[in-house]
C-alpha positions in Angstrom: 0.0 0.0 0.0 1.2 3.6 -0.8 0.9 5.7 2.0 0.2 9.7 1.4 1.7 12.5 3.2 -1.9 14.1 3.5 -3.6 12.1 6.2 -2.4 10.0 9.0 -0.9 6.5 8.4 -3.9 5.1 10.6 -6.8 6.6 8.8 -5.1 5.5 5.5 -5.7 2.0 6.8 -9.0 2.4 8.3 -10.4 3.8 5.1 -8.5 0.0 3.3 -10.3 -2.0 5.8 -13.3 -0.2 5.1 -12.7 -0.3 1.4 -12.6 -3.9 1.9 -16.2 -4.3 4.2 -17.8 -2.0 0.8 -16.0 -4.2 -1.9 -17.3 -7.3 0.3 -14.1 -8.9 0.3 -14.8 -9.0 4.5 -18.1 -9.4 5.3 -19.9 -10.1 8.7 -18.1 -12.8 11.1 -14.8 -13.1 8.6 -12.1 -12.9 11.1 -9.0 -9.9 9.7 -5.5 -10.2 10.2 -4.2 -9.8 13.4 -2.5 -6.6 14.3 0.7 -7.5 13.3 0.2 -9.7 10.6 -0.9 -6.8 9.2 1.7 -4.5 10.2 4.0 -6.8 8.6 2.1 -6.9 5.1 2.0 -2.9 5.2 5.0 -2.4 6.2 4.1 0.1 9.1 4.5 -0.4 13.2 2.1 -2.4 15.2 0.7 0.4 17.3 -0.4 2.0 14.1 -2.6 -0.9 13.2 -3.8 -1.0 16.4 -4.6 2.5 16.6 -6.9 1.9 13.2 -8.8 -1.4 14.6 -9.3 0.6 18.0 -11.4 3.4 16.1 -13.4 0.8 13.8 -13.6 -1.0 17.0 -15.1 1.2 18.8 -16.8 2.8 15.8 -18.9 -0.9 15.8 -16.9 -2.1 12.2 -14.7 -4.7 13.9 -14.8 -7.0 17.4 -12.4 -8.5 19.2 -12.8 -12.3 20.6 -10.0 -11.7 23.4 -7.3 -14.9 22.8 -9.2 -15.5 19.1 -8.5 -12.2 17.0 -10.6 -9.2 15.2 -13.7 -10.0 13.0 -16.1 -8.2 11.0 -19.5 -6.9 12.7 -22.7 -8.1 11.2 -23.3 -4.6 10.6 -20.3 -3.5 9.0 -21.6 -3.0 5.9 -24.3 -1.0 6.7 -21.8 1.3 9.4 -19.2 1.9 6.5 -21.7 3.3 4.2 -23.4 5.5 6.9 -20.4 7.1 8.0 -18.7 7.4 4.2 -21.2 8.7 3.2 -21.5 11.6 6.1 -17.5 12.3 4.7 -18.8 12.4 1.1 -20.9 15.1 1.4 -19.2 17.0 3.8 -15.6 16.6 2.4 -15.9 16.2 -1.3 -19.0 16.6 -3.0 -18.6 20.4 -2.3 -15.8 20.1 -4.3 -16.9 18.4 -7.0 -20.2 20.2 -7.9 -17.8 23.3 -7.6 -15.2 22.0 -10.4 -17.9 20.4 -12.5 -19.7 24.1 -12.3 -16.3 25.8 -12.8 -15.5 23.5 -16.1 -19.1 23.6 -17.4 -19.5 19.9 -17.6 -23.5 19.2 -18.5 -25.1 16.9 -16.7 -26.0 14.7 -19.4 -21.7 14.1 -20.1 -21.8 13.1 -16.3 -24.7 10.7 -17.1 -22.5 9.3 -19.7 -19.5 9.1 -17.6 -21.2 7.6 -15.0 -22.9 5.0 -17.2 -19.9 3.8 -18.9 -17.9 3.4 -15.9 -20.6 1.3 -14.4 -22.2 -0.5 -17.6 -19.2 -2.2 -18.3 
């Protein structure tokens, strides 16, 4: 994974794990890897992994089975989308409508855009 210098290494990895809960490559009761398993496969320190499954732990995304590991919540799905889409429209669909008003873009060529990308 390529890190970026814009937003802490832990988020980076919260918002992969939750990539992965949307893509439903994890779904409900699938245990994760454990802390530093995946430390190891990113290439970061433990405590940073364990700072990202403490948030999407106590965010209801993940639960510990103390001596077993992490797994997915039931809900997981469903808490992902809630809360990504709260950050959508706060964080970057300002931005877009903005650019797509700035460049003049119809919405008709974003109908297009849209149905080609997910028509294939």
């Amino acid at each position: 994974m390529e890190f970026t210098n814009n937003k802490a290494i832990y988020l980076q990895i919260m918002d992969l794990l939750c990539e992965k809960v949307l893509k439903e490559t994890w779904v409900g009761g699938d245990k994760i890897p454990s802390v530093r398993q995946l430390a190891v496969e990113l290439e970061v320190n433990p405590n940073t992994v364990a700072r990202s499954y403490s948030s999407l732990q106590d965010d209801g995304v993940i639960y510990n089975k103390r001596g077993i590991g992490y797994f997915i919540s039931e809900n997981a799905t469903h808490l992902v989308k809630k809360v990504s889409k709260q950050e959508f429209m706060k964080q970057d669909a300002p931005n877009f409508f903005k650019k797509i008003n700035l460049l003049g873009i119809s919405w008709e060529e974003l109908t297009q855009i849209y149905q080609d990308q997910f028509n294939k």
